[in-house]
N, CA, C and O atoms as a GROMACS GRO file, in nm:
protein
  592
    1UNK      N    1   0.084  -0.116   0.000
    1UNK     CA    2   0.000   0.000   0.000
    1UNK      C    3   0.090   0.124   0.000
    1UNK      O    4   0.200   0.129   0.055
    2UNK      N    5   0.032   0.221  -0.067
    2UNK     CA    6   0.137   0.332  -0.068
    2UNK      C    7   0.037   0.478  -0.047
    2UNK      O    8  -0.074   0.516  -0.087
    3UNK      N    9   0.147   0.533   0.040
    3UNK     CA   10   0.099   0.683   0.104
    3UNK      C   11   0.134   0.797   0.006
    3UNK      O   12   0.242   0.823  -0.047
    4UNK      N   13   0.006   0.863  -0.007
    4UNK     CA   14   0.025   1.010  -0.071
    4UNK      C   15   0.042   1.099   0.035
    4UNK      O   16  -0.019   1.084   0.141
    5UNK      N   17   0.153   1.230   0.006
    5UNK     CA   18   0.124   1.335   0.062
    5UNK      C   19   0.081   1.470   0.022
    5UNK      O   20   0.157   1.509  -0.066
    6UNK      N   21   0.044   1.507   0.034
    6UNK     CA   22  -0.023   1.651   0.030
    6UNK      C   23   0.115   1.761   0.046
    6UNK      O   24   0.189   1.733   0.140
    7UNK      N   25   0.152   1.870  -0.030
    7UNK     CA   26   0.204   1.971  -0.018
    7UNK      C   27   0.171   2.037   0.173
    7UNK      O   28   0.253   2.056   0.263
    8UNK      N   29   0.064   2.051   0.172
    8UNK     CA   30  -0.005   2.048   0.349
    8UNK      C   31   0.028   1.998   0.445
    8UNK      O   32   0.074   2.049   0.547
    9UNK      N   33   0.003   1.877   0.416
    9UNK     CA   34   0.041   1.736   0.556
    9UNK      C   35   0.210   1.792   0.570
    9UNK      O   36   0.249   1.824   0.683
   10UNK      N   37   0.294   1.802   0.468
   10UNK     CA   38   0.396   1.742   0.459
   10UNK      C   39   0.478   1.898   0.546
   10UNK      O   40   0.566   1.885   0.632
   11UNK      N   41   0.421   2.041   0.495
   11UNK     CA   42   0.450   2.121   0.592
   11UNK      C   43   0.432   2.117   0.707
   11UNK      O   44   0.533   2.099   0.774
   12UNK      N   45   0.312   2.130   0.775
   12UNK     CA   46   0.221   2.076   0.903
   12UNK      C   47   0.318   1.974   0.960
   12UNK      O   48   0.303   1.959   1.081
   13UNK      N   49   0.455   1.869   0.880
   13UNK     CA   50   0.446   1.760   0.965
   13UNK      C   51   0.626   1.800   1.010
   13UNK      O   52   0.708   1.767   1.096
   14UNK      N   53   0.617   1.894   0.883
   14UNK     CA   54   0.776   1.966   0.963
   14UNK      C   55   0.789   2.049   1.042
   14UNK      O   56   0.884   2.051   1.120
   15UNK      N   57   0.670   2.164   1.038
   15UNK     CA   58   0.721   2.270   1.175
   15UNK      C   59   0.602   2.169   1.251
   15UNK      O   60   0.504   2.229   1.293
   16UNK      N   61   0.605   2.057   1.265
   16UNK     CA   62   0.512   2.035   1.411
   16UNK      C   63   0.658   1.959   1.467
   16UNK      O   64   0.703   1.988   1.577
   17UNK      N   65   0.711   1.878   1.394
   17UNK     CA   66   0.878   1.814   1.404
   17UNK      C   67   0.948   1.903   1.498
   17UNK      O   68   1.005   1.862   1.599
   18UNK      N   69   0.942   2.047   1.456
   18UNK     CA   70   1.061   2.106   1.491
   18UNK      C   71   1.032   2.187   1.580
   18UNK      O   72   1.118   2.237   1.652
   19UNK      N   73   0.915   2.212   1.588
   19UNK     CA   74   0.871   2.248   1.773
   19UNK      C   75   0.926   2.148   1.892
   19UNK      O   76   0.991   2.159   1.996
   20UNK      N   77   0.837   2.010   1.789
   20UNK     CA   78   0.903   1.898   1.881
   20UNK      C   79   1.060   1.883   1.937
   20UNK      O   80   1.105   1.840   2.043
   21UNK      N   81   1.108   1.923   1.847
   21UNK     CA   82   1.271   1.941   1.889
   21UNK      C   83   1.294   2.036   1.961
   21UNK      O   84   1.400   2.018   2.021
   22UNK      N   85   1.215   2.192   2.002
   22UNK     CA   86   1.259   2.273   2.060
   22UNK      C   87   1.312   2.396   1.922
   22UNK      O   88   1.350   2.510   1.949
   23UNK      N   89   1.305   2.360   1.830
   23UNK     CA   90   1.374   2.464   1.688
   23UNK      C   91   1.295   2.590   1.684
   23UNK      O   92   1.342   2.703   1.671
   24UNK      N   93   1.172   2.558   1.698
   24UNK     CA   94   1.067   2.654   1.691
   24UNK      C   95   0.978   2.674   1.784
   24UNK      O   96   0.883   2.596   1.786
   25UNK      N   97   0.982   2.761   1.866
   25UNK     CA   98   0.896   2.824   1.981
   25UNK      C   99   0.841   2.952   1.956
   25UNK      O  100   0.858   3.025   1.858
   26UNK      N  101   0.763   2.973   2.074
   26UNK     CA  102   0.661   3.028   2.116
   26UNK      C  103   0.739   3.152   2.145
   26UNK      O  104   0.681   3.260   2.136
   27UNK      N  105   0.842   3.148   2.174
   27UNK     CA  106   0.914   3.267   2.254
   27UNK      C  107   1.052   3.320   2.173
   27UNK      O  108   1.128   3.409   2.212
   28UNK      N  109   1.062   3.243   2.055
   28UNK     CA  110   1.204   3.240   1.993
   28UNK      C  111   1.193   3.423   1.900
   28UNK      O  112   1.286   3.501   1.879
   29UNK      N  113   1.075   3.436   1.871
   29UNK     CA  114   1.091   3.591   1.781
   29UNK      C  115   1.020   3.689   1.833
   29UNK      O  116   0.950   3.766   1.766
   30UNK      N  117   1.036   3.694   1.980
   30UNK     CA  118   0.934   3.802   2.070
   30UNK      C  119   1.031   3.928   2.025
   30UNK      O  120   1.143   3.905   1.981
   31UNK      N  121   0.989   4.038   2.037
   31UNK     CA  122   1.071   4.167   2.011
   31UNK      C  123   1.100   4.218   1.864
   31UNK      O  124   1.092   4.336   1.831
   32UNK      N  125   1.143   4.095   1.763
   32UNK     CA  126   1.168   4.099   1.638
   32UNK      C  127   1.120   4.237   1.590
   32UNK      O  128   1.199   4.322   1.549
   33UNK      N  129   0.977   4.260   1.598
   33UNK     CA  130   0.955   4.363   1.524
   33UNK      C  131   0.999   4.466   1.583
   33UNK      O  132   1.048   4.546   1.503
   34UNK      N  133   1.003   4.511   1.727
   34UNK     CA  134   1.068   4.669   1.771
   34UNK      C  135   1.168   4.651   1.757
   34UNK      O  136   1.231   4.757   1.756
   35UNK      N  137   1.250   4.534   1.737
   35UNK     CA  138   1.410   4.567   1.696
   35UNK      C  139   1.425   4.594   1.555
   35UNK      O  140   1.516   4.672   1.528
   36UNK      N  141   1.348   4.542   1.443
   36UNK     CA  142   1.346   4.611   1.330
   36UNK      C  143   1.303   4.720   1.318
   36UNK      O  144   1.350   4.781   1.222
   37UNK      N  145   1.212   4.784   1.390
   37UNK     CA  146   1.125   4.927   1.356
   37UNK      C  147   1.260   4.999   1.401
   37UNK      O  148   1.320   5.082   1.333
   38UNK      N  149   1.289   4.964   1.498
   38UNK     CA  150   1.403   5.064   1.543
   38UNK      C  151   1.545   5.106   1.491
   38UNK      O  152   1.588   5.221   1.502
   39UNK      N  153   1.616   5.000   1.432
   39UNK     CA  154   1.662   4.966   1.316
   39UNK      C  155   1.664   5.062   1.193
   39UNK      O  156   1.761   5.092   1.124
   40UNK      N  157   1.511   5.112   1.180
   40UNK     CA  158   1.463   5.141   1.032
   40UNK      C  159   1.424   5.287   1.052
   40UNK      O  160   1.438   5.375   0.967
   41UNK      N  161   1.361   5.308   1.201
   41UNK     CA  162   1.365   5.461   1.206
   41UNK      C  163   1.412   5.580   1.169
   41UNK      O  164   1.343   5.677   1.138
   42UNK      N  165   1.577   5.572   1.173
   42UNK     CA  166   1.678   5.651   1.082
   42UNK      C  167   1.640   5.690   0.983
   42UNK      O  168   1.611   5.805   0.949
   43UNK      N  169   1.634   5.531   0.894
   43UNK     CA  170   1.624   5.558   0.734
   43UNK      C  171   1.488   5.645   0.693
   43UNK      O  172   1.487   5.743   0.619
   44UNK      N  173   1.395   5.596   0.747
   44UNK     CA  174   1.269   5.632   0.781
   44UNK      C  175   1.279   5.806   0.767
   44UNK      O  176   1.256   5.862   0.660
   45UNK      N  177   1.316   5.876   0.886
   45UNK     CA  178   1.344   6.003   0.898
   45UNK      C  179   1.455   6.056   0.835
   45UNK      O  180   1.482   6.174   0.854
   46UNK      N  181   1.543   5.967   0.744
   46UNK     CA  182   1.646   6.059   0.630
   46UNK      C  183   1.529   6.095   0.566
   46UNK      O  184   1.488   6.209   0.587
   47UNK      N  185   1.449   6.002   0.471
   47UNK     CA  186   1.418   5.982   0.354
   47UNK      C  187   1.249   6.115   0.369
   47UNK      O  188   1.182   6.172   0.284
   48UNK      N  189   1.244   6.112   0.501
   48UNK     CA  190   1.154   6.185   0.470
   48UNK      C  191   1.145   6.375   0.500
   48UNK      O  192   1.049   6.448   0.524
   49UNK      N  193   1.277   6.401   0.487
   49UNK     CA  194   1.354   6.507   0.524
   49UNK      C  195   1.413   6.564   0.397
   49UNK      O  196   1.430   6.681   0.362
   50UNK      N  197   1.441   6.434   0.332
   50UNK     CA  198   1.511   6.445   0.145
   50UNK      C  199   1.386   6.471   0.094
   50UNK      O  200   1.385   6.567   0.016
   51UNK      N  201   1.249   6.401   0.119
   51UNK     CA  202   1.147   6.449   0.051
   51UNK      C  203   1.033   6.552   0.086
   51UNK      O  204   0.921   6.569   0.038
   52UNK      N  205   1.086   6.602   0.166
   52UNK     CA  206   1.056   6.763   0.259
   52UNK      C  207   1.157   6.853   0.128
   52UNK      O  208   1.097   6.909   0.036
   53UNK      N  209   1.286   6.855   0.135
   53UNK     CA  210   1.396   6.937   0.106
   53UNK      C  211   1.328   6.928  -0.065
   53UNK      O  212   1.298   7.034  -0.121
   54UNK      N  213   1.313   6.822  -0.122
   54UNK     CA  214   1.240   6.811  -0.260
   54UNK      C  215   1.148   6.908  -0.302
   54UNK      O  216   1.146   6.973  -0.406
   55UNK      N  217   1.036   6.908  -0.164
   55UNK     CA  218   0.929   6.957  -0.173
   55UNK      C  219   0.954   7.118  -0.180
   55UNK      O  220   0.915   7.190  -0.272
   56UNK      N  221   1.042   7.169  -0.038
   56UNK     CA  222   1.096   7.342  -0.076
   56UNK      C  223   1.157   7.348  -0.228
   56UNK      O  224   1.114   7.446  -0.289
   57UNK      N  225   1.236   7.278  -0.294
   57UNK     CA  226   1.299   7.312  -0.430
   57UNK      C  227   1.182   7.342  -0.507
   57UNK      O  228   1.197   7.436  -0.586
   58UNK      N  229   1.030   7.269  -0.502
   58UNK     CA  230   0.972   7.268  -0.582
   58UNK      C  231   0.910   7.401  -0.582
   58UNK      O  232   0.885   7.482  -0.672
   59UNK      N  233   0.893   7.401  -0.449
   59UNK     CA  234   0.797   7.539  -0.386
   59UNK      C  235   0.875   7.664  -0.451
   59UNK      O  236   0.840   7.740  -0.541
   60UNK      N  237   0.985   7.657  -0.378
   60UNK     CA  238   1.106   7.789  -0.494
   60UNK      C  239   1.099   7.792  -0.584
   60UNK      O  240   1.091   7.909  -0.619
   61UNK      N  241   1.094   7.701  -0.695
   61UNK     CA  242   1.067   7.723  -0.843
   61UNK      C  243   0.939   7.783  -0.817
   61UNK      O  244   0.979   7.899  -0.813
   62UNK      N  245   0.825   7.791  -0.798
   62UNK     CA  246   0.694   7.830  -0.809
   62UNK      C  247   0.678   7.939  -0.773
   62UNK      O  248   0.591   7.998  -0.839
   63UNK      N  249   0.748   8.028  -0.652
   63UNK     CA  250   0.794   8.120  -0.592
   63UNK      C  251   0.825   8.204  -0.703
   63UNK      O  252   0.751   8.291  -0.749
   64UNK      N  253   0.921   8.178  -0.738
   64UNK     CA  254   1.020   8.266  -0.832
   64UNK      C  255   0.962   8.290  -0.922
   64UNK      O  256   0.940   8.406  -0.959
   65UNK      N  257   0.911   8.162  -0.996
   65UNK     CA  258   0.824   8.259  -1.112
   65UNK      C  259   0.692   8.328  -1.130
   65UNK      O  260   0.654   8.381  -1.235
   66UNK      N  261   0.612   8.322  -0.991
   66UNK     CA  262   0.551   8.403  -0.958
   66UNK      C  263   0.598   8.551  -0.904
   66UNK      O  264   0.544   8.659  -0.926
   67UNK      N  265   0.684   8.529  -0.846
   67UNK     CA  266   0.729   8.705  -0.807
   67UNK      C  267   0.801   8.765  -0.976
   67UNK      O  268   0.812   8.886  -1.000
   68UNK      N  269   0.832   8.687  -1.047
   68UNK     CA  270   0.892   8.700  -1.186
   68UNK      C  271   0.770   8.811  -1.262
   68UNK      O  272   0.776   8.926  -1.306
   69UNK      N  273   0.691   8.734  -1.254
   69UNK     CA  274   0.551   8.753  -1.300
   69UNK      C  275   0.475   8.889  -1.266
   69UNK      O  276   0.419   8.971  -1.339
   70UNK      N  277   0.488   8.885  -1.166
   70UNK     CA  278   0.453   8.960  -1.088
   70UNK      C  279   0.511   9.126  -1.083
   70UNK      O  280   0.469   9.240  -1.100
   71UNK      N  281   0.597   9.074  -1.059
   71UNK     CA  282   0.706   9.243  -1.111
   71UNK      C  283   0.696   9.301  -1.226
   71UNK      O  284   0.699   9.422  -1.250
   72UNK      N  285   0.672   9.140  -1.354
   72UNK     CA  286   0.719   9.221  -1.410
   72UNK      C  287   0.574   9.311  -1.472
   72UNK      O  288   0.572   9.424  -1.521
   73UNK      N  289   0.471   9.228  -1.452
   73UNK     CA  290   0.329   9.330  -1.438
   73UNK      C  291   0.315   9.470  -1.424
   73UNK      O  292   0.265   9.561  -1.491
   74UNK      N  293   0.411   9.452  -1.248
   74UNK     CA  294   0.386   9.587  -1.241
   74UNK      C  295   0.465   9.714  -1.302
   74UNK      O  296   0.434   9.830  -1.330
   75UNK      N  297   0.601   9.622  -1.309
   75UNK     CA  298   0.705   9.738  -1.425
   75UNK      C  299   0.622   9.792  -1.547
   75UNK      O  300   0.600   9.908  -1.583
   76UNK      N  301   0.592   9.696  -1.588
   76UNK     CA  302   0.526   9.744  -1.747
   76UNK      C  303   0.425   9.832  -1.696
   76UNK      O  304   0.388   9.907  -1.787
   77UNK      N  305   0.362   9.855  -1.581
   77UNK     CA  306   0.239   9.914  -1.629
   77UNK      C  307   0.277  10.051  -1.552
   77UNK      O  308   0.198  10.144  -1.541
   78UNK      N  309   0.379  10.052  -1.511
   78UNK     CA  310   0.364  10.170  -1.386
   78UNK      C  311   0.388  10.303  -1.492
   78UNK      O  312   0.413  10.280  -1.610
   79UNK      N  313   0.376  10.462  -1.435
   79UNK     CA  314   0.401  10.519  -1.504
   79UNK      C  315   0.529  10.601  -1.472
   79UNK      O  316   0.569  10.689  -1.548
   80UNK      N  317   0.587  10.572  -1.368
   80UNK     CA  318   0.649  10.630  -1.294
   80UNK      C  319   0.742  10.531  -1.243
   80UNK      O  320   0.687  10.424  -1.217
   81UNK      N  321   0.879  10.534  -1.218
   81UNK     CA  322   0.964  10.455  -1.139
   81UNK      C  323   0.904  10.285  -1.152
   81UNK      O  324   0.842  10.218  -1.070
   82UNK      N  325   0.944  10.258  -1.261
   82UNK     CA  326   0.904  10.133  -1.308
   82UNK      C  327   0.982  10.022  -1.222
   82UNK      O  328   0.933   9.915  -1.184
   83UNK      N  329   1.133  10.076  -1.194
   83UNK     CA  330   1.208   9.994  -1.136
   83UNK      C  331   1.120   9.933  -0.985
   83UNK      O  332   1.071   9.822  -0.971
   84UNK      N  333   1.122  10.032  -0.897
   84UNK     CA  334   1.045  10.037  -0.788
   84UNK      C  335   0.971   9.938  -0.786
   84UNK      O  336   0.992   9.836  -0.722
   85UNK      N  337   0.854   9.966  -0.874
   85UNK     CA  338   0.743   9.874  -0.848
   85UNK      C  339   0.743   9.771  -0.870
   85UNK      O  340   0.664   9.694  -0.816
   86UNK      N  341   0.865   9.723  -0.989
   86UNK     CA  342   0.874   9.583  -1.012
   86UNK      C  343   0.929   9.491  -0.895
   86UNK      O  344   0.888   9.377  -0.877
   87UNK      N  345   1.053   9.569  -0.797
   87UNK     CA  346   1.096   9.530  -0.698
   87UNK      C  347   0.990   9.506  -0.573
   87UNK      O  348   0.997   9.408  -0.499
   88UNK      N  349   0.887   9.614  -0.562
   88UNK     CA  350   0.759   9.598  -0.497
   88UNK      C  351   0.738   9.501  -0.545
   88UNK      O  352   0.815   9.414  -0.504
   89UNK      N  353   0.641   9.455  -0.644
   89UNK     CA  354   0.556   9.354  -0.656
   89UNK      C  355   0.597   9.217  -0.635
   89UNK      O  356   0.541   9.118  -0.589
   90UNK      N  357   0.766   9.254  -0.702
   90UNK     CA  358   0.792   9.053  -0.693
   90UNK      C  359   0.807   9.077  -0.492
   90UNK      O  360   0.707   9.024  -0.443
   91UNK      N  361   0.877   9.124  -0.408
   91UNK     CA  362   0.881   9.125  -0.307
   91UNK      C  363   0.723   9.094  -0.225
   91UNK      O  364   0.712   9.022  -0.125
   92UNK      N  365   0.667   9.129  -0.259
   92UNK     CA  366   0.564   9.145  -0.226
   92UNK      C  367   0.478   9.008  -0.114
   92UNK      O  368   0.435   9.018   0.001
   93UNK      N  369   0.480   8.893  -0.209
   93UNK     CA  370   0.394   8.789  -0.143
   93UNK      C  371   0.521   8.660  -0.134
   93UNK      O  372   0.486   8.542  -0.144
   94UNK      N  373   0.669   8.699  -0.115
   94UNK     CA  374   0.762   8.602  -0.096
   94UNK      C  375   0.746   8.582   0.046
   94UNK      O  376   0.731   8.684   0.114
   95UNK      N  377   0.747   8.472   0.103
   95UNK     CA  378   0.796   8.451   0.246
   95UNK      C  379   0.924   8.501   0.308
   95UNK      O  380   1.030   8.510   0.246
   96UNK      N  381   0.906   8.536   0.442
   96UNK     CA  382   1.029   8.542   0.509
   96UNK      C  383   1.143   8.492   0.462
   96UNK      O  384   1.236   8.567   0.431
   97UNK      N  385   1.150   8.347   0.451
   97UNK     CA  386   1.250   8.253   0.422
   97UNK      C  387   1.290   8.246   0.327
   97UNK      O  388   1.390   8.174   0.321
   98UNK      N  389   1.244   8.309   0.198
   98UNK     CA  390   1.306   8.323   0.060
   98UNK      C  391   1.264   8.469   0.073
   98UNK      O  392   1.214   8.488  -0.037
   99UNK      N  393   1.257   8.546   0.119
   99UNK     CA  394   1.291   8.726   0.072
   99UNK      C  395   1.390   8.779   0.140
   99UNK      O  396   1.419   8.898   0.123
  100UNK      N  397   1.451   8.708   0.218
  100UNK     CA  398   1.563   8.776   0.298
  100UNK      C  399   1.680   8.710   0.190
  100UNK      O  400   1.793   8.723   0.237
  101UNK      N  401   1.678   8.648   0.069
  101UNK     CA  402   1.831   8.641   0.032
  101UNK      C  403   1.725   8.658  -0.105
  101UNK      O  404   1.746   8.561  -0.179
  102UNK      N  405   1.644   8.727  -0.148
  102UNK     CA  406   1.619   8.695  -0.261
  102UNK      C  407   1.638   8.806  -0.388
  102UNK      O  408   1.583   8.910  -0.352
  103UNK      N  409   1.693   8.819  -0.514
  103UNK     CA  410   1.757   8.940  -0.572
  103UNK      C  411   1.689   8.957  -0.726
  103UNK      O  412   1.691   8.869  -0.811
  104UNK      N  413   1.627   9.092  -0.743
  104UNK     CA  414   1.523   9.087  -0.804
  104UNK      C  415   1.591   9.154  -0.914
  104UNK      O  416   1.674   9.240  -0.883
  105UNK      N  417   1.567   9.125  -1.060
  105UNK     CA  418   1.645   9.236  -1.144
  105UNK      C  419   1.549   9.271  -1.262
  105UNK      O  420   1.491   9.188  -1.332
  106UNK      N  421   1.539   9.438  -1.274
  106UNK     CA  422   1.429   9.454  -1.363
  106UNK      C  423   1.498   9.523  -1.485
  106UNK      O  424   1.614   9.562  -1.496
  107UNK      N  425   1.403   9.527  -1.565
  107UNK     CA  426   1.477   9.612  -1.738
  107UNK      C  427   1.336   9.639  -1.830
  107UNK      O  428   1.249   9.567  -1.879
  108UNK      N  429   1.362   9.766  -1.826
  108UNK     CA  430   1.245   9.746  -1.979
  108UNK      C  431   1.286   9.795  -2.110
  108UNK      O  432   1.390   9.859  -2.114
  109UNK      N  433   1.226   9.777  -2.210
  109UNK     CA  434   1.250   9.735  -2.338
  109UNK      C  435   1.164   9.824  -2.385
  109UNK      O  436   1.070   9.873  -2.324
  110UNK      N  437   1.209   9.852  -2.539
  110UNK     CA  438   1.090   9.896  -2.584
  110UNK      C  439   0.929   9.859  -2.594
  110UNK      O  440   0.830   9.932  -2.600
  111UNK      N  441   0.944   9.709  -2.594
  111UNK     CA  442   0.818   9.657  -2.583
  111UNK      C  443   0.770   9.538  -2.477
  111UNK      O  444   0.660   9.488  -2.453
  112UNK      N  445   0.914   9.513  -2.421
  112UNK     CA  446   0.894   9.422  -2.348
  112UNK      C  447   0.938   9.445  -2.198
  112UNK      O  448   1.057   9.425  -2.173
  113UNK      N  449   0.855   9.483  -2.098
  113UNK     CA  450   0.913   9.458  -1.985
  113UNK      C  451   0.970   9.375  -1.892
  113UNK      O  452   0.884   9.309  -1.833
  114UNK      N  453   1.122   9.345  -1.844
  114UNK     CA  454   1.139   9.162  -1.805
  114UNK      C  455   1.198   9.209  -1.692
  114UNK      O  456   1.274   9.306  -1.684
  115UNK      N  457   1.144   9.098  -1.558
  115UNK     CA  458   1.205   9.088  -1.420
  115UNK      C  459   1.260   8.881  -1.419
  115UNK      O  460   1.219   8.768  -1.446
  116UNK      N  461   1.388   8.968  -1.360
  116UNK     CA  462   1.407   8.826  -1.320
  116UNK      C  463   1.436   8.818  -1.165
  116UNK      O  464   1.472   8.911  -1.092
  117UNK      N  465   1.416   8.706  -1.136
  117UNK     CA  466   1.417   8.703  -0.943
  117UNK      C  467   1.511   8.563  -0.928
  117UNK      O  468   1.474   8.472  -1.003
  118UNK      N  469   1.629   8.532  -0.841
  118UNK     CA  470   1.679   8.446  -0.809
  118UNK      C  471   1.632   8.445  -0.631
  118UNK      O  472   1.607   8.541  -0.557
  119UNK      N  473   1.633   8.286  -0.601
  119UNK     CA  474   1.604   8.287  -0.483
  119UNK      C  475   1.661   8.146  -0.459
  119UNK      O  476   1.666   8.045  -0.530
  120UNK      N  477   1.704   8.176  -0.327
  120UNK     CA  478   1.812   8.092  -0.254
  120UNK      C  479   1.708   7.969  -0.166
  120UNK      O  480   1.652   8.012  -0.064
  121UNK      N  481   1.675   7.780  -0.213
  121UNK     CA  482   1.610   7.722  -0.155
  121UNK      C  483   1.657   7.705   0.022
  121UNK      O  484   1.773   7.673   0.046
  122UNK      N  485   1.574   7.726   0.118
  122UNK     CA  486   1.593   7.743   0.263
  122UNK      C  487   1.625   7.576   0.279
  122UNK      O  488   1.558   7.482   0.238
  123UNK      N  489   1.711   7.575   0.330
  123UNK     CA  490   1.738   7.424   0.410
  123UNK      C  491   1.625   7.395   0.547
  123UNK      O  492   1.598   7.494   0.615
  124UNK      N  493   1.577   7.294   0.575
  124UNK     CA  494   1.476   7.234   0.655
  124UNK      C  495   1.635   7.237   0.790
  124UNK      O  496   1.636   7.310   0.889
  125UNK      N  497   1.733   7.153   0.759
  125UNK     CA  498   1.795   7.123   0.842
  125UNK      C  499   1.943   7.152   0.800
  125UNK      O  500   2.000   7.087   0.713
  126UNK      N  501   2.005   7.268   0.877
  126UNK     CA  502   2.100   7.377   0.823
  126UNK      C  503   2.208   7.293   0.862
  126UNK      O  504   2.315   7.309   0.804
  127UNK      N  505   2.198   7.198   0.960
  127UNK     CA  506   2.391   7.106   0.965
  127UNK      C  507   2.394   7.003   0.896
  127UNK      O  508   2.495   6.933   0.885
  128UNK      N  509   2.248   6.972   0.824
  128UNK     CA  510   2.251   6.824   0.785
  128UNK      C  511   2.334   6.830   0.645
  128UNK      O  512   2.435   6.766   0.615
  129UNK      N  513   2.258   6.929   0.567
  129UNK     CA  514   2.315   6.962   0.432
  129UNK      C  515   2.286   7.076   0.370
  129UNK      O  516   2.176   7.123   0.399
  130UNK      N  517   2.368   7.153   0.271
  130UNK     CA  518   2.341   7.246   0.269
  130UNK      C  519   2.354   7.283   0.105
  130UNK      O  520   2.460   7.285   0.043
  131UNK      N  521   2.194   7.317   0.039
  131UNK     CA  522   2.223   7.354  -0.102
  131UNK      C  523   2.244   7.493  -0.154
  131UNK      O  524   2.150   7.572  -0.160
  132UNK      N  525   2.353   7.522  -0.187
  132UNK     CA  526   2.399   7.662  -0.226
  132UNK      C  527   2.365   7.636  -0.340
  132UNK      O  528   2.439   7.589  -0.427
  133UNK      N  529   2.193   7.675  -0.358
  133UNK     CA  530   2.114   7.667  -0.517
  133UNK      C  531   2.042   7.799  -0.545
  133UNK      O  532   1.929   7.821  -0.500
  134UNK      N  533   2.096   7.868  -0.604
  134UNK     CA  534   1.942   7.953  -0.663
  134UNK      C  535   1.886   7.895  -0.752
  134UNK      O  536   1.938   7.827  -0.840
  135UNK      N  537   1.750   7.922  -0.733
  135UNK     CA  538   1.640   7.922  -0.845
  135UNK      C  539   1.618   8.081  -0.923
  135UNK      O  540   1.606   8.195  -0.877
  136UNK      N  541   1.618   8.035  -1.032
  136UNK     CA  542   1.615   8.210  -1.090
  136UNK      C  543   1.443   8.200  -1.163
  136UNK      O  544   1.398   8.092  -1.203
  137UNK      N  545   1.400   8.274  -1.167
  137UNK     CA  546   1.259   8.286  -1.256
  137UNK      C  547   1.218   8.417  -1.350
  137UNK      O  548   1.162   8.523  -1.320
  138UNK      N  549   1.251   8.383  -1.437
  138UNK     CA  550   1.224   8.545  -1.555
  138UNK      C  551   1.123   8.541  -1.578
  138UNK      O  552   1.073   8.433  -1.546
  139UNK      N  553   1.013   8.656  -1.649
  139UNK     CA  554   0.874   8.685  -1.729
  139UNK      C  555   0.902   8.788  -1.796
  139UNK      O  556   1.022   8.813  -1.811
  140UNK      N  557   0.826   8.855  -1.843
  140UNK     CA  558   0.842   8.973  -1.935
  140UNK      C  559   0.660   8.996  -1.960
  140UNK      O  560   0.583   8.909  -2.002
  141UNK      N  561   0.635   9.098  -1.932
  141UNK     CA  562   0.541   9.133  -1.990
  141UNK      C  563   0.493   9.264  -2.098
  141UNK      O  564   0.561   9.365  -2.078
  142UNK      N  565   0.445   9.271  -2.149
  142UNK     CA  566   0.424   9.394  -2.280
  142UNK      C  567   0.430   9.492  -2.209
  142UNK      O  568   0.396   9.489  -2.090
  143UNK      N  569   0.493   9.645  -2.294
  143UNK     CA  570   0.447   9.771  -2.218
  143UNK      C  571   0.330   9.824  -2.179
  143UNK      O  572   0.243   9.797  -2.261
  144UNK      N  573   0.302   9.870  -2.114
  144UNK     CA  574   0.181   9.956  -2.190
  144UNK      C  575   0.133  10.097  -2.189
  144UNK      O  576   0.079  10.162  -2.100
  145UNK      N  577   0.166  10.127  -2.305
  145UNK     CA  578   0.154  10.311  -2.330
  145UNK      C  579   0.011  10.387  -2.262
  145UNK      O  580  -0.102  10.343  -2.243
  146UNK      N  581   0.057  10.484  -2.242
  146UNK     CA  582  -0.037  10.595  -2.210
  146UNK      C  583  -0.108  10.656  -2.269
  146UNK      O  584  -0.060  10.769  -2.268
  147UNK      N  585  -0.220  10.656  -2.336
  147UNK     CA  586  -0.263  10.754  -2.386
  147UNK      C  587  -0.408  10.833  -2.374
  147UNK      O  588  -0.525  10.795  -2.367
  148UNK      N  589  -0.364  10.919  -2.375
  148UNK     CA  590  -0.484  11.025  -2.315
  148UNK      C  591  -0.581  11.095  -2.415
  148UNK      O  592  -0.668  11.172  -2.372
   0.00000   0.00000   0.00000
C-alpha cells in the first residue's frame, strides 16, 4: 500500500517536528519587530527630510516665477519709477525665508518689460546639508503706453 502526501500534511508535519525538537517556539521571535522598527527609524526620517527638502525646491521654483511675474506686471504698467514697483511687486507675497536672500532684477525694453528674481532654496535642516542653489525665474510682460 502506498501513502500520498499533500504539499499540506507534509509542511504541518515539519514545523510540528521542529517544535518537537525545541527549533521553533513560542518565545524564539518576541521583540523581532521593535528591533526592526528601530533599526529602520533613521532611514525612515532621512528619507523623509530628502522628501521635505524636494518639496521646498519645488515650492522655490513656483515662488520665483511668480514674483517674476509679478514684477514684471507691475514694471510694465507703472508710469512712474518702473524699477520700484517691479521690486515691490515681486517682493511682495515672498515669504520670510526666501525674501531675505532673494535678488530681483528689472529692465524694460521697448516693448517688453522683463524681471528676473533668483532665490536661494531654505534648508529644513541647516547642519545636515546644505544647497547653495538659486532658483532664478524670468517673465516679461508687454508695455503699456499711455494715452490720453
Amino acid at each position: 500500500m502506498t501513502t500520498t502526501r499533500t504539499a499540506r500534511s507534509g509542511i504541518r508535519g515539519r514545523i510540528t517536528a521542529l517544535r518537537e525538537r525545541g527549533g521553533l517556539g513560542p518565545n524564539r521571535d518576541r521583540g523581532q519587530t521593535a528591533v526592526e522598527f528601530l533599526g529602520m527609524t533613521p532611514f525612515i526620517i532621512l528619507i523623509m527630510l530628502v522628501l521635505w527638502e524636494c518639496a521646498l525646491i519645488g515650492y522655490t521654483f513656483s515662488l520665483a516665477g511668480n514674483a517674476a511675474d509679478v514684477g514684471a506686471r507691475k514694471g510694465s504698467g507703472a508710469e512712474y519709477g518702473a524699477g520700484i514697483a517691479c521690486r515691490e511687486g515681486a517682493m511682495k507675497d515672498l515669504p520670510d525665508a526666501w525674501a531675505k536672500n532673494a535678488k530681483v532684477t528689472c529692465r524694460g525694453g521697448s516693448s517688453l518689460y522683463e524681471a528676473t528674481v533668483k532665490l536661494k532654496v531654505p534648508v529644513l535642516v541647516p547642519g545636515l546639508f546644505d544647497l547653495d542653489t538659486e532658483i532664478k525665474g524670468t517673465a516679461g510682460s508687454p508695455m503699456e503706453t499711455q494715452s490720453w
